[in-house]
mmCIF file of the C-alpha atoms, coordinates in Angstrom:
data_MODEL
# 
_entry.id   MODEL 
# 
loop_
_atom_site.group_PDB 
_atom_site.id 
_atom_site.type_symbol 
_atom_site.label_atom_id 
_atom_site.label_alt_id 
_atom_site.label_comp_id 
_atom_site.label_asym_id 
_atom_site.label_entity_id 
_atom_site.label_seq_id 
_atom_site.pdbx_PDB_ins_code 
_atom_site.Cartn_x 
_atom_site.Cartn_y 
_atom_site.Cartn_z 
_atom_site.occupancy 
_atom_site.B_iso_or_equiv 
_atom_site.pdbx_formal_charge 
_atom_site.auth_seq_id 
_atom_site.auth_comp_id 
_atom_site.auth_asym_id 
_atom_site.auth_atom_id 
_atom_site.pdbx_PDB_model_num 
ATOM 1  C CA . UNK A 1 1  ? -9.371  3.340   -22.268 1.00 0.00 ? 1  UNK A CA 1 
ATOM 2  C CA . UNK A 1 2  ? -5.502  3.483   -21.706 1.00 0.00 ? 2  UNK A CA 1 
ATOM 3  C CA . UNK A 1 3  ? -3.161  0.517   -23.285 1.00 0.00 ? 3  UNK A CA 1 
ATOM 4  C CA . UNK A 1 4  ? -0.993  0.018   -20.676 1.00 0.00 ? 4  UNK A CA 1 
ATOM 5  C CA . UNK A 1 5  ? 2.592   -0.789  -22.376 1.00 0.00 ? 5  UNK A CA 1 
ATOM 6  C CA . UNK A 1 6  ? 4.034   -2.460  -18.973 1.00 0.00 ? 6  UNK A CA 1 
ATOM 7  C CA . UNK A 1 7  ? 0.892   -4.892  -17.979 1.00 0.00 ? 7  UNK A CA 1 
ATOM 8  C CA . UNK A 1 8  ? -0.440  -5.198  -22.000 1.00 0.00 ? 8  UNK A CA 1 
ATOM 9  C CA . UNK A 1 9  ? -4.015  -4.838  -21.218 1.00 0.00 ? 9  UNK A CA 1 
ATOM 10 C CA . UNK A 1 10 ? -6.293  -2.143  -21.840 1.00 0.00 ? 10 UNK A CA 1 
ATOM 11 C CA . UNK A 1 11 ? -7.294  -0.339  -18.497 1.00 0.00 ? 11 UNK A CA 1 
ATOM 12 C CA . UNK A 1 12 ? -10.739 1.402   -18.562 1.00 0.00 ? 12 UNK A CA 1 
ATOM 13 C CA . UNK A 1 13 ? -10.768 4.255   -16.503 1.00 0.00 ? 13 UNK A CA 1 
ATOM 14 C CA . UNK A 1 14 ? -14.551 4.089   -15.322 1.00 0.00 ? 14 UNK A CA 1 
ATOM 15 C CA . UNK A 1 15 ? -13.837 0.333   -14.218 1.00 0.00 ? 15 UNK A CA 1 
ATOM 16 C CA . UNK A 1 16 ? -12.140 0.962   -10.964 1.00 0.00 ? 16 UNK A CA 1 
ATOM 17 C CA . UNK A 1 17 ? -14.378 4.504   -10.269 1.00 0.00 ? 17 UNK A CA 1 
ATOM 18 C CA . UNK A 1 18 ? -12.910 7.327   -11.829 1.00 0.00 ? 18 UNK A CA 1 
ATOM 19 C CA . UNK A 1 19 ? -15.858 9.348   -12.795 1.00 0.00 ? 19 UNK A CA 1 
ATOM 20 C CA . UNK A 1 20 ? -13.436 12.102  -14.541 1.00 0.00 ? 20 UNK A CA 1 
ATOM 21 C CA . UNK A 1 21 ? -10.971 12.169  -17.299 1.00 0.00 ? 21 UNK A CA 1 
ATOM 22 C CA . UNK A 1 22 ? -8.477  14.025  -15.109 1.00 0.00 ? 22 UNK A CA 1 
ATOM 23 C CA . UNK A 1 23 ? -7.750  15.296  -11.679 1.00 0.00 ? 23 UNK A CA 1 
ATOM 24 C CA . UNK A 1 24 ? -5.731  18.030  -9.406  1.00 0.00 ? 24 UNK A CA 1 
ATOM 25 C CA . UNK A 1 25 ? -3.185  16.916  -7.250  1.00 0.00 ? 25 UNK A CA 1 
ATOM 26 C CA . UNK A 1 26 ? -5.736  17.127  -3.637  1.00 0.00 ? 26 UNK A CA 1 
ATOM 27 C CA . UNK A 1 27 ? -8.343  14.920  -5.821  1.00 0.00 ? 27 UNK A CA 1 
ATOM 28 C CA . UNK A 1 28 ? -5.933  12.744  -6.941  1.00 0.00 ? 28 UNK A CA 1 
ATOM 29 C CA . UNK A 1 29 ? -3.964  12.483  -3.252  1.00 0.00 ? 29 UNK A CA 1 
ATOM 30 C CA . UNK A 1 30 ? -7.558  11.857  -1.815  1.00 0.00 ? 30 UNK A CA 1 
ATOM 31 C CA . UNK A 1 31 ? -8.410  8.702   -4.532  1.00 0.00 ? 31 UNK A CA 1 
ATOM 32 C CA . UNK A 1 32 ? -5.017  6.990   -3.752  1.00 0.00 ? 32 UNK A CA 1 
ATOM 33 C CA . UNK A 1 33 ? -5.259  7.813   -0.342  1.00 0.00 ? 33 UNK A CA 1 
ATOM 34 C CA . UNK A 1 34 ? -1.797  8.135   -0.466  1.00 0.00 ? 34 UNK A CA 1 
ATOM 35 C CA . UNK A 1 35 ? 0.355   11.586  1.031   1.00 0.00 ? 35 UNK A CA 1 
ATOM 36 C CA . UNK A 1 36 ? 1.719   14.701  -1.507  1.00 0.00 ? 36 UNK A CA 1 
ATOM 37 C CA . UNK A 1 37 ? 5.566   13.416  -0.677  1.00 0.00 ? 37 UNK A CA 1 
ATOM 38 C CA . UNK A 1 38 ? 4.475   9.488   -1.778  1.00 0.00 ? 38 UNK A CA 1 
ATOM 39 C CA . UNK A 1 39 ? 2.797   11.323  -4.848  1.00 0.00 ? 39 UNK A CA 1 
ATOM 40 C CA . UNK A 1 40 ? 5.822   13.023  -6.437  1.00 0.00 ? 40 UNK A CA 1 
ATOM 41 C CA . UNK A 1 41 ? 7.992   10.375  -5.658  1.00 0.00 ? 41 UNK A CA 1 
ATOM 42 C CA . UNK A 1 42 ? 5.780   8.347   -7.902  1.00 0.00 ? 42 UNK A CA 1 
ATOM 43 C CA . UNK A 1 43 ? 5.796   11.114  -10.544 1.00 0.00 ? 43 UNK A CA 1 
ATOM 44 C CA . UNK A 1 44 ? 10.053  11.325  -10.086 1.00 0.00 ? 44 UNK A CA 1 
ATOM 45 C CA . UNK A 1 45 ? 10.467  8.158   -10.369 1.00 0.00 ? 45 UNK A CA 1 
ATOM 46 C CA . UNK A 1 46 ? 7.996   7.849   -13.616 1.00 0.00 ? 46 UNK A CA 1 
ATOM 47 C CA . UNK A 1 47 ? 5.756   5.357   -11.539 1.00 0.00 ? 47 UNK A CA 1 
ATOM 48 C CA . UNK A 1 48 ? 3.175   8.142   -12.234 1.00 0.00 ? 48 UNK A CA 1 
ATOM 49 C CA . UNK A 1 49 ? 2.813   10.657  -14.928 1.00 0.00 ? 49 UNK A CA 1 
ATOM 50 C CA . UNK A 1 50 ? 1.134   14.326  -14.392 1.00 0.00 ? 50 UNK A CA 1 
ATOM 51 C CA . UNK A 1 51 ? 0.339   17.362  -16.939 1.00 0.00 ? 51 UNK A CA 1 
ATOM 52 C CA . UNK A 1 52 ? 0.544   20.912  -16.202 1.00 0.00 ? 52 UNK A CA 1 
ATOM 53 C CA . UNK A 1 53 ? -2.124  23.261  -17.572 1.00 0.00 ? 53 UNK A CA 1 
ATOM 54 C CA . UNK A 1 54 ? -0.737  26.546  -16.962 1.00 0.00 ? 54 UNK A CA 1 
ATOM 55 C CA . UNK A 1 55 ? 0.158   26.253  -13.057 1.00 0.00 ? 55 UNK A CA 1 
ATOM 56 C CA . UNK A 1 56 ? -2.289  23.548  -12.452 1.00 0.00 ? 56 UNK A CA 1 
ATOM 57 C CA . UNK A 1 57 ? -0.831  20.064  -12.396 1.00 0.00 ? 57 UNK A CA 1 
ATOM 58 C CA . UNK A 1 58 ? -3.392  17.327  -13.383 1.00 0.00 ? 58 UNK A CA 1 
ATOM 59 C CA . UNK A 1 59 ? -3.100  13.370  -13.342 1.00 0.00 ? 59 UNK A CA 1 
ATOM 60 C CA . UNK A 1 60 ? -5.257  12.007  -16.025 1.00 0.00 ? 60 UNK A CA 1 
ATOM 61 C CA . UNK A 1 61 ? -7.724  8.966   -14.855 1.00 0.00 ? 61 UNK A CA 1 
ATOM 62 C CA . UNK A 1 62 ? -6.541  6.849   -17.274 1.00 0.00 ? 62 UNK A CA 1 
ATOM 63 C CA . UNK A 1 63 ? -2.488  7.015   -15.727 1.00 0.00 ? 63 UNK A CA 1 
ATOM 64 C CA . UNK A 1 64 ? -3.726  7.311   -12.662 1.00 0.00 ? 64 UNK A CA 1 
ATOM 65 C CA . UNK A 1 65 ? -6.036  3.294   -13.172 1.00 0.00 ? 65 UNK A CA 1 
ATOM 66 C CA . UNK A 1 66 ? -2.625  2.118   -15.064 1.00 0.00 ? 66 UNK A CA 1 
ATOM 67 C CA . UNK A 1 67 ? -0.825  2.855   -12.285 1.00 0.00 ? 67 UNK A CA 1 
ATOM 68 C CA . UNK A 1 68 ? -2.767  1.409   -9.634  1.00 0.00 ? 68 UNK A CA 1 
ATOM 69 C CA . UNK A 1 69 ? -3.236  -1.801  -12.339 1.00 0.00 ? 69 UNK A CA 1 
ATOM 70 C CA . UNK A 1 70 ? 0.841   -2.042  -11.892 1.00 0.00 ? 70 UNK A CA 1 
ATOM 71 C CA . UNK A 1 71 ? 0.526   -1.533  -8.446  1.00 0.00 ? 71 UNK A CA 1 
ATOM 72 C CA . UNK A 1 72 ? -1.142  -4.519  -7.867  1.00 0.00 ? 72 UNK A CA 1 
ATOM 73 C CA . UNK A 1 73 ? 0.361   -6.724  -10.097 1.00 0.00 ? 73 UNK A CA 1 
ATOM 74 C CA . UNK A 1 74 ? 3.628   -5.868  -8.200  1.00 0.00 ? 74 UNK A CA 1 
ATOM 75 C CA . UNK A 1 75 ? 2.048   -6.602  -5.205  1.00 0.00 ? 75 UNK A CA 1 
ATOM 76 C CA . UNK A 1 76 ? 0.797   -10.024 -6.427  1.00 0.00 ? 76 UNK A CA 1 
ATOM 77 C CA . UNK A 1 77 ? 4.167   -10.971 -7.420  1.00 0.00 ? 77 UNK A CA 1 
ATOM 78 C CA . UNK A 1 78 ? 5.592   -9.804  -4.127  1.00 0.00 ? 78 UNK A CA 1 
ATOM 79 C CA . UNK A 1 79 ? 2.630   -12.282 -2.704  1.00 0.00 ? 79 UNK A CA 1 
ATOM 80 C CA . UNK A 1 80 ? 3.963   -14.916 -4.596  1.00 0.00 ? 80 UNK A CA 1 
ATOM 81 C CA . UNK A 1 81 ? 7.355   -14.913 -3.845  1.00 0.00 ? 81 UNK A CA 1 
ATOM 82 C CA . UNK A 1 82 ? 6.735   -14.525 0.576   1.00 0.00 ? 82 UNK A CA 1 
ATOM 83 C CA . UNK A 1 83 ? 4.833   -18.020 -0.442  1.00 0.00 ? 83 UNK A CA 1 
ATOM 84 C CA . UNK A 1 84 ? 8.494   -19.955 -1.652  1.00 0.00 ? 84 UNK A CA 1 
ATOM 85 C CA . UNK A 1 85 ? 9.927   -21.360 1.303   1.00 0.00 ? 85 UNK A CA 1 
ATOM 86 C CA . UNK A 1 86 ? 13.514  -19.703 1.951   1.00 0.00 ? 86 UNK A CA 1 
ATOM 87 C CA . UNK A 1 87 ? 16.450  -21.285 0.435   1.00 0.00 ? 87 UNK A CA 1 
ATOM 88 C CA . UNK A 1 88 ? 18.721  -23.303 3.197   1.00 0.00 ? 88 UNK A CA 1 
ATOM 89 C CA . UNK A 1 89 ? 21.660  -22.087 3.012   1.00 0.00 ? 89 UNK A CA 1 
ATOM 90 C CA . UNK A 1 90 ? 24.651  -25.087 2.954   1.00 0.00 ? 90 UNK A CA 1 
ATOM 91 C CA . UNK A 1 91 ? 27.784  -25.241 5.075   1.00 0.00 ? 91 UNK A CA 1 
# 
């Protein structure tokens, strides 16, 4: 299990699928279903982390379930705020 600093739970890997402790960059593009460009912006921006062993880059499960944890929350919140009615703006 990963303690995820940003959502202070502890994510379990195995929970939401992830049968391995880490995974190439095709694996991992295939379980977010998500394109190589989206991927590395992730990993630039330090959404995402990844590992290099030797010229192999790997994304361990247990980033890779914290991530998509965050993911969601963010979307939740962005869910809660399209529910607030729009200020009105005064004259």
């Amino acid at each position: 299990m990963n303690n995820d600093k940003s959502t202070g739970v502890d994510i379990d890997p195995s929970a939401l699928g992830f049968s391995k402790v880490a995974y190439a960059v095709n694996e991992t593009l295939e379980l977010l279903s998500i394109g190589r460009t989206a991927l590395y912006a992730a990993v630039k921006r330090g959404d995402l982390k990844r590992v290099k062993f030797g010229k192999k880059t790997l994304f361990y499960a247990a980033d890779l379930a914290a991530f998509l944890t965050r993911l969601r929350q963010l979307s939740e919140t962005d869910e809660s705020r399209a529910d607030h009615k729009p200020r009105q703006m005064q004259d």
